[in-house]
LOVO-570140 format. One record per atom (N, C-alpha, C, O): residue number from 0; x negated, y negated, z negated. Coordinates in steps of 0.2 Angstrom, whole numbers, padded with zeros to 4 digits, always signed. Atoms other than C-alpha are relative to their C-alpha. Layout:
// residues N
NUM|X|Y|Z $
...
This chain:
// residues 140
0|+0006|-0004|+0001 $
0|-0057|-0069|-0025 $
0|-0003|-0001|-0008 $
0|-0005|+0004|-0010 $
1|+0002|+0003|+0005 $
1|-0061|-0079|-0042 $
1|+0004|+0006|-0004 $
1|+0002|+0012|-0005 $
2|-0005|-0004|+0005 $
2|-0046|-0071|-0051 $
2|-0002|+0009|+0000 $
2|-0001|+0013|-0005 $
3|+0001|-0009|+0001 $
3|-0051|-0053|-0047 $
3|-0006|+0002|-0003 $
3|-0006|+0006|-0008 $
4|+0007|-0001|+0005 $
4|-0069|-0055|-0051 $
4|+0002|+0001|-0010 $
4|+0000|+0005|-0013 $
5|-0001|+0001|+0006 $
5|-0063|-0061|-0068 $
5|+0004|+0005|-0003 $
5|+0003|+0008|-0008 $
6|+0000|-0006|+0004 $
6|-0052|-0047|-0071 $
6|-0002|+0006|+0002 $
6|+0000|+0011|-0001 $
7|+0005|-0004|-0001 $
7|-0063|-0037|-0064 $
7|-0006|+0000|-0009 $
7|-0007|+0005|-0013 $
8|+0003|+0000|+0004 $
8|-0075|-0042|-0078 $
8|+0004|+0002|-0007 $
8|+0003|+0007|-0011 $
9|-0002|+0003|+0007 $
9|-0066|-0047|-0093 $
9|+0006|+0006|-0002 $
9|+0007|+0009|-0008 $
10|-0005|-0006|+0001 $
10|-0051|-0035|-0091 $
10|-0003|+0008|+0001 $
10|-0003|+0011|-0004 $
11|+0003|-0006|+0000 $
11|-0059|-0019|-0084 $
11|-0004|+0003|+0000 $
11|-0006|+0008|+0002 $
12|+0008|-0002|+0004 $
12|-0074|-0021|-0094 $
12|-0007|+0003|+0006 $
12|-0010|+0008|+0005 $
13|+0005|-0002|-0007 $
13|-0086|-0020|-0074 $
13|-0006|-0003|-0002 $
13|-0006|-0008|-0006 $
14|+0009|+0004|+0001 $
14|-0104|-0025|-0076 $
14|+0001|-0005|+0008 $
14|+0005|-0004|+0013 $
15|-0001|+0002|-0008 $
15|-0107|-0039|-0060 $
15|-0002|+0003|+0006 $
15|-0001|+0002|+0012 $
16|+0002|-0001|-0008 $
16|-0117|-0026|-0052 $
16|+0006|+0006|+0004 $
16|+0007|+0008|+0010 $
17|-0007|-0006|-0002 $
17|-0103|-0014|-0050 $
17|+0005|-0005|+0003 $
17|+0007|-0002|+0007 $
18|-0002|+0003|-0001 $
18|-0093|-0028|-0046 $
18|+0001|-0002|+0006 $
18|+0006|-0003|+0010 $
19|+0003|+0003|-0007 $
19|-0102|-0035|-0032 $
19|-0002|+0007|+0006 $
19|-0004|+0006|+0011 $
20|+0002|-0007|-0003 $
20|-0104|-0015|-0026 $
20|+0009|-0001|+0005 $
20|+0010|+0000|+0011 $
21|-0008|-0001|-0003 $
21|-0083|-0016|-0023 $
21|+0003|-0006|+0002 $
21|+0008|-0006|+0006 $
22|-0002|+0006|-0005 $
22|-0081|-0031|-0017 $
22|-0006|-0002|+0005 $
22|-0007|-0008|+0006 $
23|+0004|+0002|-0004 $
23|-0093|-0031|-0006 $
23|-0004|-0008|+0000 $
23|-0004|-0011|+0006 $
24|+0001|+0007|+0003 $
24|-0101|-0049|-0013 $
24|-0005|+0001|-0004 $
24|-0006|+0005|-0008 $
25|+0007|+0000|+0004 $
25|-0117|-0054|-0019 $
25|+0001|-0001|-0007 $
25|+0007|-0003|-0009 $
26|+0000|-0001|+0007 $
26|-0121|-0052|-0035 $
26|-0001|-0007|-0004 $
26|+0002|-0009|-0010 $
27|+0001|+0006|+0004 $
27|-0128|-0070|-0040 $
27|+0005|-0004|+0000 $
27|+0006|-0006|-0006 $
28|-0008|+0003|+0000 $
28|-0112|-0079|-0034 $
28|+0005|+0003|-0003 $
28|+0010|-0001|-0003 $
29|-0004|-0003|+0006 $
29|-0101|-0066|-0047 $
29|-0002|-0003|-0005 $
29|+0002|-0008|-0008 $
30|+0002|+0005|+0007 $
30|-0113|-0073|-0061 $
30|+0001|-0005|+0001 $
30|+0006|-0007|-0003 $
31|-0002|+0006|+0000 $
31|-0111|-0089|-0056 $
31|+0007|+0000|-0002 $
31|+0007|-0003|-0008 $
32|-0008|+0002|+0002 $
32|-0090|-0088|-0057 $
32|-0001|+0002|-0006 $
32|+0001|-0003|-0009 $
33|-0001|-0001|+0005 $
33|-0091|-0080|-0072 $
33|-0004|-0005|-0005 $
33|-0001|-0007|-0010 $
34|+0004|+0004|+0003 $
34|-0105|-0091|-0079 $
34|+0004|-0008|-0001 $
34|+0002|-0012|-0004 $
35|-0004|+0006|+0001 $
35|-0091|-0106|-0077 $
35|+0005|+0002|-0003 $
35|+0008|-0003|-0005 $
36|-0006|-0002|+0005 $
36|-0078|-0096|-0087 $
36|-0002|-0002|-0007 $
36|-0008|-0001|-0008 $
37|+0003|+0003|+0008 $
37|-0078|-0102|-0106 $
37|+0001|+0008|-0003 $
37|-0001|+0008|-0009 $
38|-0001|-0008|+0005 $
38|-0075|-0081|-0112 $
38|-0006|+0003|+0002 $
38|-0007|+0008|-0001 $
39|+0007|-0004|-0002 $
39|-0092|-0077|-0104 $
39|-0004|+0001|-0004 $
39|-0006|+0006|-0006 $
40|+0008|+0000|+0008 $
40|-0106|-0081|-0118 $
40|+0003|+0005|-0005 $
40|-0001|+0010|-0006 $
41|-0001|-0004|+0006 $
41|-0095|-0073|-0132 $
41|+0002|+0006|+0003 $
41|+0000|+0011|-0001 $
42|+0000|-0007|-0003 $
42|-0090|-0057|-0120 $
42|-0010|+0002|+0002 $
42|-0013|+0006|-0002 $
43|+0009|-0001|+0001 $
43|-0110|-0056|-0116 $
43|-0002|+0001|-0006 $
43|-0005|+0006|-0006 $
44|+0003|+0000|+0005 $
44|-0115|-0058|-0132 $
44|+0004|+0007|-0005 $
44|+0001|+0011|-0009 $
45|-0003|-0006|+0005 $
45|-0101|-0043|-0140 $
45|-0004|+0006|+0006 $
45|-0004|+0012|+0003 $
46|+0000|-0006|-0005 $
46|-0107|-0032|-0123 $
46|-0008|+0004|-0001 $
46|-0009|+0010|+0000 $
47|+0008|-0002|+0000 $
47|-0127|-0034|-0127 $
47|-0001|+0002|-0009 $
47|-0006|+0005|-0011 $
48|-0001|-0004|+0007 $
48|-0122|-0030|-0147 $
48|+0002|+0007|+0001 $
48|+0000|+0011|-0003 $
49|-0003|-0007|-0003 $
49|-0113|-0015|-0140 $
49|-0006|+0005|+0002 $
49|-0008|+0009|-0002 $
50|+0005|-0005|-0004 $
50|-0126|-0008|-0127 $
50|-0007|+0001|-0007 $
50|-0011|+0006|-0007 $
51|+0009|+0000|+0005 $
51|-0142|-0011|-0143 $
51|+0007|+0008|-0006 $
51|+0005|+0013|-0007 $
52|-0003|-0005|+0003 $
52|-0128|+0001|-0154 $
52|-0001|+0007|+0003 $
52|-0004|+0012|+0001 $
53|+0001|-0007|-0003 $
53|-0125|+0013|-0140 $
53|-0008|+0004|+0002 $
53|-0009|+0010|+0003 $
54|+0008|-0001|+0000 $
54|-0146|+0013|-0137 $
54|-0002|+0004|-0004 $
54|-0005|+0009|-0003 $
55|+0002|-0004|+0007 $
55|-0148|+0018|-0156 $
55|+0004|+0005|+0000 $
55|+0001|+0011|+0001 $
56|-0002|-0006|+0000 $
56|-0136|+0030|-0156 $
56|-0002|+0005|+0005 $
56|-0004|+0011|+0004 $
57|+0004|-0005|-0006 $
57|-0142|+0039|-0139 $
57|-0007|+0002|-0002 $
57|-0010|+0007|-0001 $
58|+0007|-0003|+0003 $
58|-0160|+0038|-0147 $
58|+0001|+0002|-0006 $
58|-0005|+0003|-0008 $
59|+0000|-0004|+0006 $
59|-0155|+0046|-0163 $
59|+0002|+0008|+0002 $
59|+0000|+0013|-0001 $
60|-0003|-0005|-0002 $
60|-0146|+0058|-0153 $
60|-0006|+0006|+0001 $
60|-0007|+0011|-0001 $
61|+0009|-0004|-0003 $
61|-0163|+0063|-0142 $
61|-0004|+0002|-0007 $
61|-0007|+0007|-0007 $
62|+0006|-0002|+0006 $
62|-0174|+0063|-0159 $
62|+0002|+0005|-0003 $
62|-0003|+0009|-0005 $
63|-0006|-0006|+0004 $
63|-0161|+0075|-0167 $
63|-0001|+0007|+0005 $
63|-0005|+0011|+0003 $
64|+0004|-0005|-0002 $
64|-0163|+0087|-0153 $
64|-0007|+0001|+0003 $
64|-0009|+0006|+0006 $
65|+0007|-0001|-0002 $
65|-0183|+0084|-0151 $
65|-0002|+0003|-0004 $
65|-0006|+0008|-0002 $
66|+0002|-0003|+0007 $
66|-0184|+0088|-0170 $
66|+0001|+0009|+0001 $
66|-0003|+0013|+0001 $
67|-0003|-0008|+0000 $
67|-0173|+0105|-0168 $
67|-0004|+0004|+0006 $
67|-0006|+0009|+0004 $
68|+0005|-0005|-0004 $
68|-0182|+0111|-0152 $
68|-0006|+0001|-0004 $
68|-0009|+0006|-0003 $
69|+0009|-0001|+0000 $
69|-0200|+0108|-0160 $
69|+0004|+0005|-0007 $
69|+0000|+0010|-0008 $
70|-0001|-0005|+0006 $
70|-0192|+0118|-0175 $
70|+0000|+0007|+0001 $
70|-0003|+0011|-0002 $
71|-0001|-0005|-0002 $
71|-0186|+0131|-0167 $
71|-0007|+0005|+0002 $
71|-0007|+0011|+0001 $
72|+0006|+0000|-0002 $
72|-0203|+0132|-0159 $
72|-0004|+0004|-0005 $
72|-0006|+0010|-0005 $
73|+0003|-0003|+0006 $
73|-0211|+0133|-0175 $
73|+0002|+0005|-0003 $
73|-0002|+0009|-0006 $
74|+0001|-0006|+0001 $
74|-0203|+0146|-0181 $
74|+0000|+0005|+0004 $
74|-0002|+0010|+0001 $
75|+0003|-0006|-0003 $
75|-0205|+0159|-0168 $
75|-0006|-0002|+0001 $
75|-0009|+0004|+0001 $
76|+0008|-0001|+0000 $
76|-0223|+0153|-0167 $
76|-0003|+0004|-0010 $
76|-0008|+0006|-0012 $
77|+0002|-0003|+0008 $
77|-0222|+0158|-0188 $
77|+0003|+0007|+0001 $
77|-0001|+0011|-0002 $
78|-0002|-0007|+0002 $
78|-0212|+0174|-0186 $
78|-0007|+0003|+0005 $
78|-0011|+0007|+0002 $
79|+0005|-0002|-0004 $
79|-0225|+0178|-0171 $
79|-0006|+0004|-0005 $
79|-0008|+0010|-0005 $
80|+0008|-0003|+0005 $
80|-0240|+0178|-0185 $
80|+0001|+0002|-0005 $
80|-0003|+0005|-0008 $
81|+0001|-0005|+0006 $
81|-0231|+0186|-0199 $
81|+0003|+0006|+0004 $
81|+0006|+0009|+0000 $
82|+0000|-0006|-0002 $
82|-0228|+0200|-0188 $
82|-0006|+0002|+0003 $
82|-0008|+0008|+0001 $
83|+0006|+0000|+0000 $
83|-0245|+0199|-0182 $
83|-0003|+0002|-0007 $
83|-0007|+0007|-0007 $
84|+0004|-0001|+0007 $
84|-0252|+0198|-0200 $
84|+0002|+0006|-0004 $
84|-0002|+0009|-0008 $
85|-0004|-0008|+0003 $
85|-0239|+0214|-0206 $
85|-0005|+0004|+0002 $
85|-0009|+0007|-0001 $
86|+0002|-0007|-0004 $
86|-0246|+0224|-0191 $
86|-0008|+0000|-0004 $
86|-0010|+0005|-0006 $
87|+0010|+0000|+0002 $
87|-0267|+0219|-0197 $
87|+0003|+0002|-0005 $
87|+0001|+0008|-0005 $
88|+0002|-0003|+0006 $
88|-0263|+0224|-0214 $
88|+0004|+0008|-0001 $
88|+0004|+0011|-0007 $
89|-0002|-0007|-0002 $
89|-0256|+0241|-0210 $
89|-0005|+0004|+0001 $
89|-0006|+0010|-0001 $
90|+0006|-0006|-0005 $
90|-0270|+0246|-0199 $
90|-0006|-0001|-0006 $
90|-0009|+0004|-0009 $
91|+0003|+0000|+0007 $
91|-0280|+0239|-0214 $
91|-0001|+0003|-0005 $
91|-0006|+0006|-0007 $
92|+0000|-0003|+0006 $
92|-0274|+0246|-0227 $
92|+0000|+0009|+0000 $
92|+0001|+0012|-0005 $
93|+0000|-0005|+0000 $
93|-0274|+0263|-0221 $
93|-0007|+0005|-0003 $
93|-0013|+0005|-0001 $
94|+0006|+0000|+0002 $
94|-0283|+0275|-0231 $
94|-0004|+0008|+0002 $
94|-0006|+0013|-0001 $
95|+0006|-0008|-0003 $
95|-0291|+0288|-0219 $
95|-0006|-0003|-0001 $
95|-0006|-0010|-0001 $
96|+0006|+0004|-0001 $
96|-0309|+0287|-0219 $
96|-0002|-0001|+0008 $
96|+0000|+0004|+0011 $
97|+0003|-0001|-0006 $
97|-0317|+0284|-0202 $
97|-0003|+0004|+0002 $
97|-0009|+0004|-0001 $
98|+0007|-0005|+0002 $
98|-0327|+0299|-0196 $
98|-0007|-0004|+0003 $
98|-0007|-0010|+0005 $
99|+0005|+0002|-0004 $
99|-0344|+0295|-0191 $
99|+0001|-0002|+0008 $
99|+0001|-0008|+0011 $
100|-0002|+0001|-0006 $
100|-0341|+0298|-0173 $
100|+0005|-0007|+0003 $
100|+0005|-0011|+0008 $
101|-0007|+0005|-0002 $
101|-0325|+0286|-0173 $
101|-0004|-0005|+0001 $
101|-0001|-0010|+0005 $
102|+0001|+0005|+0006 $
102|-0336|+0274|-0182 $
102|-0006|-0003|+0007 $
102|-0008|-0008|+0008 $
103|+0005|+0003|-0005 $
103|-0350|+0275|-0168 $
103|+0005|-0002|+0007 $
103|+0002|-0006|+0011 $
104|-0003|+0000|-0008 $
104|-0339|+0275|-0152 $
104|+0006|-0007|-0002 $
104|+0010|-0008|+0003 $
105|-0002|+0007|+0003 $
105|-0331|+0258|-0161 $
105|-0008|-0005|+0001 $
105|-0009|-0008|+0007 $
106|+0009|+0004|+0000 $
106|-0351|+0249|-0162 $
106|-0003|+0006|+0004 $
106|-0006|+0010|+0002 $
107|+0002|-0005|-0006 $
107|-0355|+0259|-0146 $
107|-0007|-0002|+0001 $
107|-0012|+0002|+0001 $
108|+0006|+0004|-0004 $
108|-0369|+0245|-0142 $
108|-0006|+0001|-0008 $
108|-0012|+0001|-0008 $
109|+0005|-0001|+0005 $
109|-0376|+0248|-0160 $
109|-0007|+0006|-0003 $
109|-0012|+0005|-0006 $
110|+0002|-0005|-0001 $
110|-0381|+0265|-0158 $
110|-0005|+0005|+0008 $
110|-0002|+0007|+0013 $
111|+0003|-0005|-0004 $
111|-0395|+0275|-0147 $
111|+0000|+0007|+0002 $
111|+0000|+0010|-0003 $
112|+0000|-0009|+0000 $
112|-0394|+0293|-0140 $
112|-0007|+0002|-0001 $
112|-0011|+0000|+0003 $
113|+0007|-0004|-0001 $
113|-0410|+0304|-0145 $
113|+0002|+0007|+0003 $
113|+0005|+0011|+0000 $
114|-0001|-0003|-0003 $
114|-0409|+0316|-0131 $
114|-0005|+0007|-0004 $
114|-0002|+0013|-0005 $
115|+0002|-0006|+0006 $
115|-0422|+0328|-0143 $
115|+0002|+0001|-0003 $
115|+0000|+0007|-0003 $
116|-0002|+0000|+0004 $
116|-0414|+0327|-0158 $
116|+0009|+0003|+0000 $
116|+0012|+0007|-0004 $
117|-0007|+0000|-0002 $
117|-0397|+0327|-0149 $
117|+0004|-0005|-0008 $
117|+0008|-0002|-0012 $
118|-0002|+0002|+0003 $
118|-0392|+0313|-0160 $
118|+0001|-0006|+0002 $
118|+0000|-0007|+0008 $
119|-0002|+0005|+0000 $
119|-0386|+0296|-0161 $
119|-0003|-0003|-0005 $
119|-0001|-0001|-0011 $
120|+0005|+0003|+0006 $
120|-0399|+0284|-0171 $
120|+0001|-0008|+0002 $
120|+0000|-0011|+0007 $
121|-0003|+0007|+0002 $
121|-0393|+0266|-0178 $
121|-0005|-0003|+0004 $
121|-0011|+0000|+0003 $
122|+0006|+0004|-0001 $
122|-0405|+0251|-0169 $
122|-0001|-0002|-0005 $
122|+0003|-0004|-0009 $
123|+0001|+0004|+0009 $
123|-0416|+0246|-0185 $
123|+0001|-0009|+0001 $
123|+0003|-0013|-0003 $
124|+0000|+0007|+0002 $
124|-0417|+0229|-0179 $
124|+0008|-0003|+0000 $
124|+0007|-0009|+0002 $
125|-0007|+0001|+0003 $
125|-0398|+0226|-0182 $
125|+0002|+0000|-0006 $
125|+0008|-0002|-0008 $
126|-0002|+0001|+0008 $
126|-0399|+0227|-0200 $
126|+0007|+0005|-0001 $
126|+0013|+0003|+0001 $
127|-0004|-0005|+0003 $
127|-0389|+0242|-0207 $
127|+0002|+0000|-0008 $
127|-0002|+0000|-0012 $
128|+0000|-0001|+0006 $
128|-0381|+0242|-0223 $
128|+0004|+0007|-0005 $
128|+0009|+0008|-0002 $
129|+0000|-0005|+0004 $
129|-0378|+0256|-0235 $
129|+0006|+0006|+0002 $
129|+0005|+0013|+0003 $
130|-0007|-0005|-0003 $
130|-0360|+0263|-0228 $
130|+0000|+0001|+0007 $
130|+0005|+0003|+0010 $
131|+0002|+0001|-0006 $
131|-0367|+0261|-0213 $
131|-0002|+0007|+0004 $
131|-0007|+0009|+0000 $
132|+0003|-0006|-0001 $
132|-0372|+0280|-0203 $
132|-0005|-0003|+0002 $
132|-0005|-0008|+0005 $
133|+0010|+0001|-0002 $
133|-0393|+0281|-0200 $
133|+0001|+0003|+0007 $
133|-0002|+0002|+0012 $
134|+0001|-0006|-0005 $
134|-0388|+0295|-0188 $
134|+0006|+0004|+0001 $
134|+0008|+0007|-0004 $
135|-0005|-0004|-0003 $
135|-0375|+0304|-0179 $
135|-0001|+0004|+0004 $
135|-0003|+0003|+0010 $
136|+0002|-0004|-0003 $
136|-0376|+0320|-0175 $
136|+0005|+0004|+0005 $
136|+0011|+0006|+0003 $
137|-0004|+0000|-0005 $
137|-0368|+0325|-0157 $
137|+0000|+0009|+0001 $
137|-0006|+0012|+0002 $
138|+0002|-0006|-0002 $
138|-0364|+0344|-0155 $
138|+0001|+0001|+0006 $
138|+0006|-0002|+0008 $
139|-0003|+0000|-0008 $
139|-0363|+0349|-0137 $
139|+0000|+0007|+0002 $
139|+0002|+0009|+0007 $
């Protein structure tokens, strides 16, 4: 049983819990036999500089694709806004004028109907300014 643990370990590179998985055998009693071999410290000590390499390299790996996902991200949240901000400066820059009417049925709530008048009369207390219509007149 000794002989096989040992090349179990030392030959086919087994951890003890795997060890003790296949041979149906506790696991502290493998440590132990191995813990009386003289190859055990310097085999542990190259296994646990191994396992701290292969760590860094797996977490270099993960950062690498954490970085590229949030990138990709960011750019379609960038293409998003300059197609966004293309589309507002189009509607923008466009140089029809508004007519009145368009101009009131956009500021719906800004404007009163005068059913005498048959007109449409700015609220004064909203402060109107100069390019602003006083009065919109509805023909019917």
């Amino acid at each position: 049983m000794r002989e096989k643990i040992l090349e179990m370990y030392f030959e086919k590179q087994m951890r003890p819990v795997d060890i003790s998985k296949v041979l149906n055998f506790p696991q502290y009693k493998i440590t132990r036999i191995l813990q009386k071999d003289p190859r055990y410290e310097s085999t542990k000590r190259v296994r646990i500089e191994n396992n701290r390499k292969k760590h860094k390299e797996d977490t270099k790996k993960i950062m690498k694709r954490k970085r590229a996902k949030e990138q990709f991200e960011y750019a379609n949240d960038t293409l998003v806004l300059k197609v966004m901000q293309s589309q507002a400066a189009r509607e923008l820059s466009k140089h029809n004028k508004l007519s009145n009417l368009a101009y009131r049925n956009w500021n719906i709530s800004a404007y009163e109907y005068d059913s005498n008048k048959k007109r449409f009369a700015f609220r004064e207390e909203l402060g109107r300014s100069a390019d602003v219509p006083k009065y919109i007149k509805v023909e019917v």
